[in-house]
N, C-alpha and C positions, 0 to 999 in steps of 0.2 A: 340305563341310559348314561351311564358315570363316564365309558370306554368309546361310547358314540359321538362321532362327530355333526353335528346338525350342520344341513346343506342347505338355505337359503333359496328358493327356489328364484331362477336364474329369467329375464325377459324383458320383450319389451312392452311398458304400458299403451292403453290404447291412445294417450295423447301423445304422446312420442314417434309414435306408426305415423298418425294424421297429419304430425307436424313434416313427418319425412316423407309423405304421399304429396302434398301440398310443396314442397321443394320441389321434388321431382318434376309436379305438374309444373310449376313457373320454369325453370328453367328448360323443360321441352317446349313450352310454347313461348320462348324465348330463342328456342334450336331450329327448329322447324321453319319457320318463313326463311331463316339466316339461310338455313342449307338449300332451301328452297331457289332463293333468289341468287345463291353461289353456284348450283347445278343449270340455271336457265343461263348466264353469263358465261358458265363450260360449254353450253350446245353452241350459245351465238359464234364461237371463236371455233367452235368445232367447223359451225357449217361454213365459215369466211375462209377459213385455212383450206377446206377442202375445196371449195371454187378456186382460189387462189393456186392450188397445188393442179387441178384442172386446167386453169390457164396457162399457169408455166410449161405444163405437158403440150398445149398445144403450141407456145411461141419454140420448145424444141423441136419439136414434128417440123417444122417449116423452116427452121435453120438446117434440119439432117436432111430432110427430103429434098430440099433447095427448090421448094412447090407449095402453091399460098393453101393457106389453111386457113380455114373457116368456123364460130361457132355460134349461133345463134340459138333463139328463145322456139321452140315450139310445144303445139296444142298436143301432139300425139305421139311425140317422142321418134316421126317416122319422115316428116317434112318440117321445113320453117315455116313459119306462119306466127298468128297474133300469139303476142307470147302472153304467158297465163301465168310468168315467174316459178314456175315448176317444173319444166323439163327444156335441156338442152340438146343440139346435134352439132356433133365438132365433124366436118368430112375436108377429105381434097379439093380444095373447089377452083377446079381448071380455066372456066371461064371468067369468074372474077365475077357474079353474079351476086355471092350471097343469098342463093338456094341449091339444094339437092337437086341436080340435076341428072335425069339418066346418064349413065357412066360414070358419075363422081364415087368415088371412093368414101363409103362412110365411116370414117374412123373409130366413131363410138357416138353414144349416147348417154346421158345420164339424165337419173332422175334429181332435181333439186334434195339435199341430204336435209332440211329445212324440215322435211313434209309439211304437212297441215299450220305449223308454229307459226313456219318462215317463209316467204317469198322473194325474190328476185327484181331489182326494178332497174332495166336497166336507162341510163341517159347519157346521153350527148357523143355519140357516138354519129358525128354529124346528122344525126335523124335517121340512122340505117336500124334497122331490126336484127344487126348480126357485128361480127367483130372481126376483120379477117387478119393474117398473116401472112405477109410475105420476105421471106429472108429472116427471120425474127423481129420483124420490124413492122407495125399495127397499120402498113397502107394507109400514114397519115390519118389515122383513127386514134382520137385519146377520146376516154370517157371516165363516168363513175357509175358501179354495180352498187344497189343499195340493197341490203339484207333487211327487212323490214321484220317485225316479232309481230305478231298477232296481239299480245299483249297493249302496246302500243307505248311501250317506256323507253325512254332516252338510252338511259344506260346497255340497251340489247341492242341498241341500232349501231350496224358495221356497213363499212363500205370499203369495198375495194376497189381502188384507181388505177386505169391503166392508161400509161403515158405513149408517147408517139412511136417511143421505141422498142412498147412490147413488157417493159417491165412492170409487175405489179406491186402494190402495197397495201395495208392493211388502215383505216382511220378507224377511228373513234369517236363518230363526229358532236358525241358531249365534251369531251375534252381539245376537241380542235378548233370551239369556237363557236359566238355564236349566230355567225352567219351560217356555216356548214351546220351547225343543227338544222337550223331553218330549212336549209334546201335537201337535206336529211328527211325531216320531219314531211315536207310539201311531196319530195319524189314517192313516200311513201303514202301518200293520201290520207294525211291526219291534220288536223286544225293546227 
């Protein structure tokens, strides 16, 4: 054993393990809710951009067509009617009604991107059940679209404002105040 070198056998003890299982745990459930609640704030803004990128498509339709455009809340994705905040119909709407009427040209349809999370609420669009376009300008229609989260948290509530001339924008309505929470909060049917 003169010319042998002894090897130490090499590892980790089992309090050493536990002590590194036990980091691990805290700082994943210290990761977890974090990513959680930064992935639910990704959808909110996902599903506002995409209403918003909707809208804009339709106030161009009726600037290029030089013909009012129309999009309202519907039950079935096939007429207007009581809206259920999940599906829309954007068409030509010739008569200036604010429904699908035979001959109108249906432009498209979508389903709210929100699914199950998220719904739709719209207000003050003088009381009408739809939003139309004419010339890119909202036929003296302004209102506010409120995205409401299932959840029921401040921080997920978005709205989108459309002004008289057709332009939209994006709010925040915890950071804009808080009376616009308040009627944030009320359009969404929460306490």
């Amino acid at each position: 054993m003169h010319g042998q070198k002894r090897f130490a056998q090499r590892g980790f003890s089992l309090v050493e393990l536990l002590v590194t299982l036990a980091l691990v745990g805290m700082v994943t459930g210290w990761a977890v809710p974090a990513m959680d609640r930064w992935w639910q704030g990704v959808r909110v803004r996902s599903v506002s951009n995409h209403f918003i990128g909707m809208l804009e498509a339709m106030r161009y339709r009726s600037l290029s067509m030089h013909r009012p455009v129309t999009i309202c809340g519907s039950p079935d994705g096939i007429v207007c009617g009581r809206d259920d905040g999940q599906r829309v119909i954007m068409f030509l709407d010739a008569d200036a009604d604010g429904r699908v009427d035979p001959g109108e040209v249906v432009l498209g349809h979508d389903a709210f991107a929100g699914g199950s999370e998220f719904r739709l609420v719209w207000r003050s669009f003088q009381n009408k059940p739809y939003l139309r376009w004419a010339a890119g300008r909202t036929d003296s229609m302004n209102g506010t679209f409120t995205v409401c989260n299932s959840a029921q948290r401040n921080e997920w509530l978005r709205q989108v404002v459309v002004n008289r001339t057709g332009r939209t924008r994006a709010v925040v309505p915890e950071r804009a105040g808080a009376s616009v929470l308040l009627a944030a909060r009320k359009a969404c049917g929460w306490s």
